[in-house]
C-alpha positions, 0 to 999 in steps of 0.5 A: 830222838836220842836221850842222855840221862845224867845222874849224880848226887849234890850238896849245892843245889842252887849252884847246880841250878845256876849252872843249868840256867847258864847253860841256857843262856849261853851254850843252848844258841849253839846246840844245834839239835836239842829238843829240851830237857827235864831235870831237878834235884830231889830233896835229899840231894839226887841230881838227875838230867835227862836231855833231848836231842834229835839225833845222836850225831847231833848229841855227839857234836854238842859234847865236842864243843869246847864251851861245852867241855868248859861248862861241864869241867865247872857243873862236875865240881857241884856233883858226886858220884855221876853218871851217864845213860843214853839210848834211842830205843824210846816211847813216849804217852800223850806226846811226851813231856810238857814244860807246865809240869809242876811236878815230875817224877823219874823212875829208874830200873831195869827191864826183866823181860823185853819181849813181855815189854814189847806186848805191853806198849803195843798196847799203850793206846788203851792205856793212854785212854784210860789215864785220859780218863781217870788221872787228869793230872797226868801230862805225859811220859817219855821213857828210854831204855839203855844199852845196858838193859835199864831204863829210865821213865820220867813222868809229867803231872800238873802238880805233886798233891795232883799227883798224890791224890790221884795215886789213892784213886781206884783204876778200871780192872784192866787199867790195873792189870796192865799197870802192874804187868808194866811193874813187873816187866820194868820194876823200879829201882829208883824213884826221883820226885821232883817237886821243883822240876828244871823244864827247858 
């Protein structure tokens, strides 16, 4: 799988929705390879996309479409400031994202210690239990990590107050432990709270 992260900020977006909606219904037939998307903007105006496809090569051919290219000359006049990360390098808990998500939340950072990381996700199917357990709400995760040594970690839940509520929820000594050695293995720079999320 390959990923393209686009982050940017907007004082429009209901325009910038319309566009993601256009996109949909005339440029997605045609996007031979993409798997879906999630994206949303925050209230305060954050634009984050995070698009999926089976491969890098197949992401590429899609950039090169010229109906592509015309759609994002007209998306780019509602955004500022935007950018792009991409990567394969990719983890995903419980499958990955889910489109009946009510709420999603996207935290960006960058990661202090890769081989500390690495420890930690062989680990993920005690983690994954425990979430099971514990947090109903949770959906899924699906993170990548950049070229550039940062990552972004967008997390799927069934709605916010779900999600709020089961923030204040006590977790098992060692669901605790491993959370905060994810914390500072992958401190977060960034968080993106979609309570409107865009799931395709």
């Amino acid at each position: 799988m390959f990923i393209q992260v686009i982050t940017g900020t907007t004082s429009d977006p209901e325009g910038l929705q319309r566009q993601a909606e256009r996109w949909e219904l005339e440029l997605r037939p045609g996007a031979t390879g993409f798997l879906g998307s999630t994206g949303g903007v925050t209230d305060d105006g954050r634009f984050i996309m995070a698009a999926r496809f089976e491969s890098e090569a197949a992401a590429r051919t899609n950039s090169a479409r010229q109906e592509q290219g015309a759609w994002w000359a007209e998306t780019e006049k509602y955004l500022g400031g935007v950018a792009f990360h991409e990567g394969t390098d990719i983890m995903t808990t419980m499958g990955g994202g889910s489109n009946d998500a009510g709420f999603v939340q996207v935290m960006r950072g960058r990661l202090a210690d890769r081989e500390k990381a690495a420890r930690l996700i062989a680990r993920m199917g005690e983690f994954e239990a425990l979430m099971r357990q514990h947090r109903p709400e949770f959906m899924g995760d699906v993170a990548v990590l950049h070229a550039d040594g940062t990552y972004t970690d967008l997390i799927y839940f069934t709605s916010e107050a779900e999600a709020r509520e089961g923030e204040q929820k006590p977790m098992p000594a060692e669901g605790q432990e491993m959370f905060e050695e994810f914390m500072a293995t992958m401190p977060v720079d960034e968080y993106f709270d979609l309570k409107e999320p865009w799931l395709r």
